[in-house]
C-alpha positions as CSV (number, residue, x, y, z in Angstrom):
1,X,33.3,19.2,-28.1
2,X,30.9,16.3,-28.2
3,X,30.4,13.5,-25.3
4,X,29.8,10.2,-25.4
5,X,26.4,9.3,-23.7
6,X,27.8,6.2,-22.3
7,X,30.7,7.8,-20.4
8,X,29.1,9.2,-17.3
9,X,32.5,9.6,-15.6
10,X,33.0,13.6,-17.8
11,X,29.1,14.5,-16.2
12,X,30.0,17.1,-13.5
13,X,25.9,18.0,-13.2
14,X,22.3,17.7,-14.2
15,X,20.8,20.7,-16.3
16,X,17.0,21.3,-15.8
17,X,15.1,24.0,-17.6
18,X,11.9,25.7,-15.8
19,X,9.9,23.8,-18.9
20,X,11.1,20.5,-18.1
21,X,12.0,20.3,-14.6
22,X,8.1,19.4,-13.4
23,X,7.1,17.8,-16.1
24,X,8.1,14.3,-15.7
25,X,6.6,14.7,-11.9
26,X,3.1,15.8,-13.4
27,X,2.8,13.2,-16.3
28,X,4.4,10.3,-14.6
29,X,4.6,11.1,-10.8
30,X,8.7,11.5,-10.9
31,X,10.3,14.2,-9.1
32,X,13.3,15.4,-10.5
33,X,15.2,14.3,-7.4
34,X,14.0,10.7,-7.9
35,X,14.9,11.3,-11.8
36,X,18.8,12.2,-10.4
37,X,19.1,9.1,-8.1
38,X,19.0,6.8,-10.6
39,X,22.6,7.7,-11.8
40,X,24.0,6.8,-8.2
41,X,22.3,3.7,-7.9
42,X,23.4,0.4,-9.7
43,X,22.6,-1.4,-11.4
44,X,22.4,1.0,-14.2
45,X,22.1,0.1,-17.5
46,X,22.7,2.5,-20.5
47,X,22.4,2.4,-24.2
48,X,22.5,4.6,-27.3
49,X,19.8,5.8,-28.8
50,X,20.3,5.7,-32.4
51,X,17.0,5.8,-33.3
52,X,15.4,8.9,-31.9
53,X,17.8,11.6,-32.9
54,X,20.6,12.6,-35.5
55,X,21.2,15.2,-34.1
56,X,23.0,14.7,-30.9
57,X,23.8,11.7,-28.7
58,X,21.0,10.7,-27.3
59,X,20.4,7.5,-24.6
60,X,18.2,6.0,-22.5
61,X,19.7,4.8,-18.6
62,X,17.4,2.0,-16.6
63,X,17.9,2.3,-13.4
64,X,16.4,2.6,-9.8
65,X,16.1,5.4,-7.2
66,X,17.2,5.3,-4.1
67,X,13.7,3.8,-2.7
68,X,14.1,0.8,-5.8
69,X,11.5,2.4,-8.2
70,X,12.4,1.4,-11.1
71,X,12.9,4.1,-13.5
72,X,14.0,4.8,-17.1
73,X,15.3,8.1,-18.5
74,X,16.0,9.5,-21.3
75,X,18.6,11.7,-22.0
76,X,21.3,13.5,-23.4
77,X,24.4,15.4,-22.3
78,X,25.1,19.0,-23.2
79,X,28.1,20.8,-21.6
80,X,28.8,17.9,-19.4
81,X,25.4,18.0,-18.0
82,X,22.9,15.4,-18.0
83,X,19.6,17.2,-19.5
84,X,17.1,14.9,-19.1
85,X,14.3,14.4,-21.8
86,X,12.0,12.2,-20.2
87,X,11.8,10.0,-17.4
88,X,9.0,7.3,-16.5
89,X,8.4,3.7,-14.8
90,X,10.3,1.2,-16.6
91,X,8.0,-1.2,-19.2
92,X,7.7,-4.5,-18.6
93,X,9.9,-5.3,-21.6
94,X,12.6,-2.8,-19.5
95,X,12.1,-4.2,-16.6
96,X,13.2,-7.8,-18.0
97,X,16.1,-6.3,-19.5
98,X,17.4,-4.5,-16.4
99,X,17.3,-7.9,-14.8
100,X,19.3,-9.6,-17.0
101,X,22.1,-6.8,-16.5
């Protein structure tokens, strides 16, 4: 059964591997629980990413945490889990279009 990215209301989790988990927090200073926040707070803005994979659905929310970082993710869903690929400060360009949303 595939999931549509965009329709966050069929997540029931996140899914972190031991691989993963730390790394966003020791290349970009993120903690996972930061990462997480963003999908409670709004706004928060996501799209498809068409670009990036064939494979699977993948999609990139903007987004804040719960002290306003703002924060972009990338991710995809896999048994109605939110796996995270990366997650990182937003880009300037991001940042501009997170406030027009």
């Amino acid at each position: 059964m595939e999931f549509d990215c965009l329709d966050v209301e069929t997540i029931v989790g996140f899914e972190w591997d031991k691989g993963n988990i730390n790394k966003n927090e020791d290349k970009h200073g993120l903690k996972w629980t930061a990462i997480e926040e963003v999908f409670f707070n709004e706004p928060l803005l996501i799209v498809e990413d068409f670009k990036h994979s064939l494979n699977e659905c993948r999609c990139v929310a903007l987004g804040k945490n719960n002290f306003n970082d703002l924060i972009t993710v990338i991710f995809t869903i896999r048994n109605k889990h939110i796996r995270v690929i990366s997650a990182r400060t937003m880009s300037k360009k991001e940042r501009i279009i997170y406030d027009k949303s």
